[in-house]
C-alpha atoms as one frame of an Amber mdcrd trajectory, in Angstrom:
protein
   7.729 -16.124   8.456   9.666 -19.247   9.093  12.573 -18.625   6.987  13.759
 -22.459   7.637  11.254 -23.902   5.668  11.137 -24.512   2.178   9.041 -22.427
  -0.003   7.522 -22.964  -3.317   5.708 -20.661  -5.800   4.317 -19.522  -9.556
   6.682 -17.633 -10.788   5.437 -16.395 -13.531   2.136 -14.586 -14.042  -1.519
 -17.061 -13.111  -3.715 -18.045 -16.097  -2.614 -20.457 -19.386  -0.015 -19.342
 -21.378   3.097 -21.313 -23.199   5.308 -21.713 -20.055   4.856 -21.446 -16.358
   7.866 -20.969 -13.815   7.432 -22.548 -10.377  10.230 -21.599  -8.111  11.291
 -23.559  -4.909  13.966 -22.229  -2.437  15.308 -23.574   0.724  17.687 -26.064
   2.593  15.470 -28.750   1.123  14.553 -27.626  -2.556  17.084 -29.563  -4.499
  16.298 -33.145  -2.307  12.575 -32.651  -2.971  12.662 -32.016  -6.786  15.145
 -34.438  -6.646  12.239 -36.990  -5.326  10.003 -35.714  -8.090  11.801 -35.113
 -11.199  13.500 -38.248 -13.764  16.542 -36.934 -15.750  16.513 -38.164 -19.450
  19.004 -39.948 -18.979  17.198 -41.597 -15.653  20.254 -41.538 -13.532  21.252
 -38.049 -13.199  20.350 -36.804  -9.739  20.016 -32.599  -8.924  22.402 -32.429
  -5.874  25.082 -34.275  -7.789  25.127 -31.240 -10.536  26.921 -28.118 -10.428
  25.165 -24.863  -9.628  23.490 -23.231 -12.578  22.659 -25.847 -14.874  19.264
 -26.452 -16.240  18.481 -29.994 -17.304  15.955 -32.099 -18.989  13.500 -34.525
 -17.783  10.130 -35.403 -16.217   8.462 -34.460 -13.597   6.767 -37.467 -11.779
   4.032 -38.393  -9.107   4.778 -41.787  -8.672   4.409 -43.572 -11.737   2.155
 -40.812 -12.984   4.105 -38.583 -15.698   2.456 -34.694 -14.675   5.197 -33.124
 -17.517   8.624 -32.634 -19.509  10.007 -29.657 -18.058  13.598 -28.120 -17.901
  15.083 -27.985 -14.211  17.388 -24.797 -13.196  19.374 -25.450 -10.183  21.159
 -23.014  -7.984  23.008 -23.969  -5.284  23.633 -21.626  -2.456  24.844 -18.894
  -1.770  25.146 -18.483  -5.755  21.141 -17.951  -6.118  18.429 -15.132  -6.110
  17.983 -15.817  -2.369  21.439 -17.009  -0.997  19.742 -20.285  -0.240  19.479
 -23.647  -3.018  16.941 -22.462  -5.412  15.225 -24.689  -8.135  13.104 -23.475
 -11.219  11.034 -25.708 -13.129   9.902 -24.520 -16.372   6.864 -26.501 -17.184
   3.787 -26.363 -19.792   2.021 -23.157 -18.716  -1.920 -25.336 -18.358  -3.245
 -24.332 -15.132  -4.140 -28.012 -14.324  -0.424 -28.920 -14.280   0.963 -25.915
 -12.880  -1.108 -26.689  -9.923  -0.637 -30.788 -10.236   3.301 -29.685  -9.894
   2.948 -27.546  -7.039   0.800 -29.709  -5.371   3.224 -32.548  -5.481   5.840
 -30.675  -3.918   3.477 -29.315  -1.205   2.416 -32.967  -0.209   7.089 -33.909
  -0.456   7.557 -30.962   2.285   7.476 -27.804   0.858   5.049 -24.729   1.794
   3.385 -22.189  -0.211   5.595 -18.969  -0.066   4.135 -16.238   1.755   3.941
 -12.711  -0.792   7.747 -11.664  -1.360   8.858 -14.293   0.832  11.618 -15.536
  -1.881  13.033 -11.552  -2.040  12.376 -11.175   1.763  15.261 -14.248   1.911
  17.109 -12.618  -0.443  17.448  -9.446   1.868  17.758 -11.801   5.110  20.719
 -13.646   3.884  22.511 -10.392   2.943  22.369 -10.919  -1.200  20.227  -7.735
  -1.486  19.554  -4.678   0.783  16.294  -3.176   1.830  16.028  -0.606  -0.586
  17.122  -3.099  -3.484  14.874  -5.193  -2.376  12.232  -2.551  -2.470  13.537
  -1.830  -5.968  13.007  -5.055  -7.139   9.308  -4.749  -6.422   9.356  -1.376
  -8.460  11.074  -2.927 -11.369   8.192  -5.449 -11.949   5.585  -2.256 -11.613
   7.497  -0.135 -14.161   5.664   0.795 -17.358   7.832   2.619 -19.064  11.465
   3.412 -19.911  11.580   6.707 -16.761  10.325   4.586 -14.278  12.430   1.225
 -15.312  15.456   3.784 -15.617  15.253   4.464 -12.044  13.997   1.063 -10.803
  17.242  -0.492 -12.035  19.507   2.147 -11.058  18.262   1.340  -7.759  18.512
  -2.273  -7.823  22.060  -2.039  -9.089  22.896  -0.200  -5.562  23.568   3.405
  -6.465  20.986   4.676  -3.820  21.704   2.643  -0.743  25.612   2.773  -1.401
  25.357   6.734  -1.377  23.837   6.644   2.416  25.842   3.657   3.488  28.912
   5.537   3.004  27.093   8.424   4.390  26.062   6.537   7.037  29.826   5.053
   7.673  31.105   8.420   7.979  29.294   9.462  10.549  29.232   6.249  12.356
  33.288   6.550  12.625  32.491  10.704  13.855  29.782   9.100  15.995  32.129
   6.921  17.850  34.729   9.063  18.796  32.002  11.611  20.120  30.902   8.552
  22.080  34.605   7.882  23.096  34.304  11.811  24.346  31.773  10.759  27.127
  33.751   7.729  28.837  37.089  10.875  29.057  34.146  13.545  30.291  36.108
  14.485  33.374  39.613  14.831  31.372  37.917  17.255  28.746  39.521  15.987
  25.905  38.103  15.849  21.945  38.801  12.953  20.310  36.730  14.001  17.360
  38.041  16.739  14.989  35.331  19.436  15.423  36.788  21.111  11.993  36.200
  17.760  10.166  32.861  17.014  11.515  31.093  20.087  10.498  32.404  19.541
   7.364  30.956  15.893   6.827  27.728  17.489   8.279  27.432  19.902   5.703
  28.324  17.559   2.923  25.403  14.745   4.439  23.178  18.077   4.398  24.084
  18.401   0.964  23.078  14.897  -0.258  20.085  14.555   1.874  18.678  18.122
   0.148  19.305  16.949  -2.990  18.086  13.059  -2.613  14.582  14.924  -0.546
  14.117  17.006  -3.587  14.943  14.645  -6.386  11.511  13.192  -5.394   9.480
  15.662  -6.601  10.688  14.293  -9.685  11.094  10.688  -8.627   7.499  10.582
  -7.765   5.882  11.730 -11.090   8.531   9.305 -13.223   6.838   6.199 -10.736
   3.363   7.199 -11.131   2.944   9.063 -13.857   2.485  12.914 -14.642  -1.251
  13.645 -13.961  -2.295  16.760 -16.846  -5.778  17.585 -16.874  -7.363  18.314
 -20.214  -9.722  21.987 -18.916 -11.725  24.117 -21.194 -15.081  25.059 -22.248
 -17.642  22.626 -23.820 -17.280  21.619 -27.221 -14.113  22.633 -27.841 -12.585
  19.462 -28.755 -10.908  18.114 -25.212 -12.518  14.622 -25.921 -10.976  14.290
 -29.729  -7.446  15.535 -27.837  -7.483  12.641 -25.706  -8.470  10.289 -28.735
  -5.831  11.923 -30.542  -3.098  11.488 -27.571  -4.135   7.784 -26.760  -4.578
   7.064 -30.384  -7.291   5.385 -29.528 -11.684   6.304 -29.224 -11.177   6.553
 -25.252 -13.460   8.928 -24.834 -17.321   9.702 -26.229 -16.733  12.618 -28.813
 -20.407  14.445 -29.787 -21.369  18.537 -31.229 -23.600  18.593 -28.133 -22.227
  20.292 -25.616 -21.479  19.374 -22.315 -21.057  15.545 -23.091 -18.401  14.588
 -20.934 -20.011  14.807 -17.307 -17.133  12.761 -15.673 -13.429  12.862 -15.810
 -11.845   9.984 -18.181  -8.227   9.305 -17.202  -5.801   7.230 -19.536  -2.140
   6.851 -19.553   0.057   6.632 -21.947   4.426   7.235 -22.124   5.803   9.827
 -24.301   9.360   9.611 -24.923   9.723   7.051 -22.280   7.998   9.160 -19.417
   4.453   8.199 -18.504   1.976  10.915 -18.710  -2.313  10.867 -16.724  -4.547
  12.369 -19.268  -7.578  13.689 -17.474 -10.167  14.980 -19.555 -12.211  16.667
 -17.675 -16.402  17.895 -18.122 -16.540  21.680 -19.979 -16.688  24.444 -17.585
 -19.487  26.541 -18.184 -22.575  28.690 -16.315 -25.417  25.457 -16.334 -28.198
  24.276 -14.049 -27.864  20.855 -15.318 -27.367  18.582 -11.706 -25.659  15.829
 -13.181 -22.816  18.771 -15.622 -22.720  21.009 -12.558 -21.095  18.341 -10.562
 -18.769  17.154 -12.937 -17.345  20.759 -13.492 -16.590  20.641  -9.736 -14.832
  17.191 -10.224 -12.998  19.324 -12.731 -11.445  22.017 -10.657 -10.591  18.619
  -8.080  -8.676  17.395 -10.922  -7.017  20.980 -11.738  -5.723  20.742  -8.284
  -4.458  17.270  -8.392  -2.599  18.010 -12.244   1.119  19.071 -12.442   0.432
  20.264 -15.739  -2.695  22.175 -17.437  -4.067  21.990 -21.215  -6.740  24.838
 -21.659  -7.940  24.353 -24.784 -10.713  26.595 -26.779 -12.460  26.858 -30.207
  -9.842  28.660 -32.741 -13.125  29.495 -34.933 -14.904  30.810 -31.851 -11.950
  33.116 -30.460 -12.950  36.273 -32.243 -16.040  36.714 -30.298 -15.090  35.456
 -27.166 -11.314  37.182 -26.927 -12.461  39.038 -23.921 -13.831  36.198 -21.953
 -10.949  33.534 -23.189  -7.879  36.191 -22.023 -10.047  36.599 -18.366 -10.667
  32.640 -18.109  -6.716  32.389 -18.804  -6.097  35.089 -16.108  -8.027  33.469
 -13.968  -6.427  29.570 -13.675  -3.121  31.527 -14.302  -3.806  33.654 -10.545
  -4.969  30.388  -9.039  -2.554  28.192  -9.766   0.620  29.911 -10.385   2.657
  27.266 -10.093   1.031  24.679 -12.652   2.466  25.153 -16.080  -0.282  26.203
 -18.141  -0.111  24.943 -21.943  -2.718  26.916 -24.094  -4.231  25.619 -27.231
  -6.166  26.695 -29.800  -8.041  23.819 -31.301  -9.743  23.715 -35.129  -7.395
  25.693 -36.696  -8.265  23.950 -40.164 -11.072  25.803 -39.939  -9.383  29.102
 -39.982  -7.482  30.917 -42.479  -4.082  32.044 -41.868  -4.775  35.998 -40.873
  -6.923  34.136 -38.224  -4.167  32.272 -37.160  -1.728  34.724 -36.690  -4.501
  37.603 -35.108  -4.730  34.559 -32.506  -0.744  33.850 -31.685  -0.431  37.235
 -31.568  -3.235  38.256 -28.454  -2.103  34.601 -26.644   1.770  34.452 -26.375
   3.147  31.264 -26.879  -0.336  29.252 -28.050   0.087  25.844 -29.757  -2.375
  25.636 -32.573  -3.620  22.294 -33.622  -6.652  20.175 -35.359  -6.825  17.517
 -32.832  -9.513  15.728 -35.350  -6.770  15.351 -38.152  -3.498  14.975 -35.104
  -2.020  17.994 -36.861  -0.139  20.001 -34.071  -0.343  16.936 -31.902   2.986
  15.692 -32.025   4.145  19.734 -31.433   2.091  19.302 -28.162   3.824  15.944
 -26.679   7.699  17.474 -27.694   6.191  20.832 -25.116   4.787  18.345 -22.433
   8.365  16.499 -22.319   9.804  19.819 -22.491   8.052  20.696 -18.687   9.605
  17.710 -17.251  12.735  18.256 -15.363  14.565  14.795 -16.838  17.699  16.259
 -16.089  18.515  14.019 -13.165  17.487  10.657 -15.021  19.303  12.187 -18.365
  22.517  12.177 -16.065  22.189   9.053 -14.523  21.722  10.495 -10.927  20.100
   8.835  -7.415  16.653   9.647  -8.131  14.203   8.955  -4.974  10.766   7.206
  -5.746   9.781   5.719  -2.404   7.524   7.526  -0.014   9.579   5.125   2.734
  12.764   6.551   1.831  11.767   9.655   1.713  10.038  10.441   4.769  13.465
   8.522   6.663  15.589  11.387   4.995  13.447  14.036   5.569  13.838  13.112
   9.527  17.918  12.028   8.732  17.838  15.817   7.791  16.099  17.106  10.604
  18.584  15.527  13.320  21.882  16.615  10.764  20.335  19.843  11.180  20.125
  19.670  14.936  23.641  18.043  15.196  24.894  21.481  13.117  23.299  23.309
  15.163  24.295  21.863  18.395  27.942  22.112  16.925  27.566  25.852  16.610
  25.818  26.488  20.026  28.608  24.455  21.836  26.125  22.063  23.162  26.952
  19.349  25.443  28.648  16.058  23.540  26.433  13.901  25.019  23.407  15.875
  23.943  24.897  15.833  20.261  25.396  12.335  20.366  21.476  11.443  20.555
  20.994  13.290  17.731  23.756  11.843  16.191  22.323   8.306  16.791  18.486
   9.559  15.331  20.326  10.090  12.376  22.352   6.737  12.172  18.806   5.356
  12.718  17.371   6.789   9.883  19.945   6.076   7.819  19.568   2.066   8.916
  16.047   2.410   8.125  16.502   3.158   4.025  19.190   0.311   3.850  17.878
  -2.472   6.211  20.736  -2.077   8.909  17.933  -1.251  11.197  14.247  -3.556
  10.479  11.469  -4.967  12.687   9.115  -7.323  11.631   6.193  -4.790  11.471
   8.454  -2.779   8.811   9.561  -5.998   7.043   5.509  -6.996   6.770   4.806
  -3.743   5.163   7.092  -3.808   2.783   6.870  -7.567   1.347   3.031  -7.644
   1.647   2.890  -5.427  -1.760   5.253  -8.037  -3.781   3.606 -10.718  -5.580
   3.404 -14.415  -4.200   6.220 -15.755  -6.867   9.070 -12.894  -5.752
């Protein structure tokens, strides 16, 4: 990327719509809307402004009048990027979005490469790389978990944790370095007390920020629960019912569903993965068998399982339900398992109770009339550790981030251990330095192009 150039983009999203953004940023953005743009007033000119002022006029291609549009300057470095930015809010027709950004292509301007304008942002020091990276995760966010950490992020609480971190042991660092010039005097210039107690604080923070993805993970891309039972029980209807909407082809004949149907949806401002999944059942259909293989795939994939069965069936198949249960329950241990009993308005209440009483802790529910539905979102929210996010705490969403602390860790753990063993300083210090280095990684203290490319390819052309 040549970051001296000046870059234009849509801002806003392609296709018609009321307004359209197009952004411009670089040494040269205010001069070349200057060239194209006519004040009301015809003899107000954009450099002579002050910075962050938006101002009325025309945009113009000669004589030709393309539109009235409202000009935002911002003059660096008080600006998105650190460099002069202009926004021109404009009609949102495609024909003049592009007639506008084809006029300032042809007065010196380039199209932006894909995060180019955040990419500058990071370069000139206004953001760091994992607020820039958060910035990209913002946009993506669907619901209030994921925009919750996205801005908590963007606001700094993440990076600032391991720059001070990182500080820390940079000042330790040194003085171990310092060690090596004063080898032959055998003198400590770092506090060997001190250090292992920093190490075991970083330790500390990097266990916690490692595991807080677990979490972090399932609040960014939703918590995948697969909807498992026997045919005709009424898994179709409970994804209607959940979505709210006819998502999924609902029929008495058994064995309908021969593919999973996934949908998402956020409850209580976490976004849940509904799977529902083909009936498991003994068949020599082809077509069913395979799709009750898909559904054991999808078992495996699921943090969290729904078995459902037929309340007005359970009576003659107690036996075979309490195995079945027995039998997801031994392999996967680890998946919370929510049991329902489906149709109860079809059962009287001695059923109902007969029921609750052989299956601890069943929900009972008509998922055709949504009672019992609302019972079974407030127990789905209830399996979600939210504690973290409730409390406002550095909650770790990127796989980049994560897989530079889990080797940060690694060489901490190595540096402790060296400590312990009375290794050699200058055999600590490379350790010491791995660490630093993956510690520069998360923030941006440490980049190469290659990295850089990675991350801004995934932003949209207009951030």
């Amino acid at each position: 990327m040549n970051n001296k150039d000046t870059i234009v983009a849509l801002a806003t999203p392609s296709g018609a719509g009321a307004i359209a953004v197009i952004r411009l940023s670089g040494s040269q953005a205010i001069a070349i809307a200057d060239r194209c743009f006519t004040s009301v007033s015809k003899s107000k000119k954009l450099a002579q402004v002050n910075t962050h002022t938006i101002h009325l006029g025309h945009i113009v291609d000669g004589s030709k009048e393309l539109d009235e549009v409202l000009v935002s300057v911002f003059k660096n470095p008080q600006s998105y990027t650190g460099e002069d930015v202009v926004e021109i809010s404009c009609h949102g027709s495609n024909y003049i979005q592009q007639q506008i950004i084809q006029l300032f292509l042809r007065n010196g301007c380039r199209m932006a490469d894909a995060g180019e304008f955040t990419l500058r942002a990071f370069l000139n020091g206004k953001l760091d790389l994992s607020q820039a990276e958060a910035v990209a995760d913002l946009i993506a966010s669907d619901n209030e978990a994921s925009h919750q950490v996205a801005m908590q992020q963007m606001r700094g609480g993440f990076s600032s944790e391991i720059a001070k971190l990182r500080e820390e042991l940079l000042n330790f660092a040194s003085l171990i370095e310092l060690e090596l010039d004063f080898a032959e005097e055998d003198v400590e210039f770092a506090d060997r007390g001190q250090f292992r107690e920093l190490l075991t604080r970083i330790h500390t923070v990097l266990k916690r920020l490692i595991d807080s993805f677990a979490v972090g993970n399932v609040i960014k891309n939703g918590i995948p629960v697969a909807i498992v039972g026997e045919p005709n029980v009424g898994k179709s209807t409970l994804l209607n019912a959940l979505l709210n909407e006819e998502r999924a082809i609902v029929s008495d004949v058994a064995g309908t569903t021969r593919d999973t149907i996934e949908d998402e949806i956020s409850i209580g401002g976490m976004g849940f993965r509904f799977i529902d999944t083909a009936g498991i059942r003994d068949t020599q259909d082809v077509v069913e068998t395979i799709g009750i293989k898909k559904t054991f795939e999808k078992i495996e994939q699921a943090q969290v399982v729904i078995y459902l069965f037929d309340a007005t069936q359970f009576q003659a198949q107690e036996n075979r339900l309490r195995i079945e249960l027995e039998k997801i329950k031994n392999k996967y241990p680890l998946k919370p398992l929510l049991v329902i009993a489906n149709k109860v308005d079809k059962i009287d209440d001695v059923a109902v109770t007969h029921l609750q009483n052989v299956i601890p802790n069943v929900h009972v529910m008509s998922a055709k009339s949504g009672m019992g539905v609302e019972l079974l979102t407030n127990a789905l929210l209830d399996l979600v550790n939210t504690g973290a996010l409730r409390n406002n705490e550095t909650i770790i969403t990127n796989t980049r981030h994560y897989d530079a602390l889990l080797k940060a860790l690694e060489e901490i753990q190595k540096v402790k251990a060296g400590l312990e063993a009375g290794l050699a300083t200058d055999l600590m210090a490379i350790d010491i330095r791995e660490a630093l280095y993956y510690f520069g990684l998360i923030t941006g203290s440490v980049t190469n192009d290659e990295l850089l490319g990675n991350i801004f390819a995934n932003f949209c052309i207009g951030k």
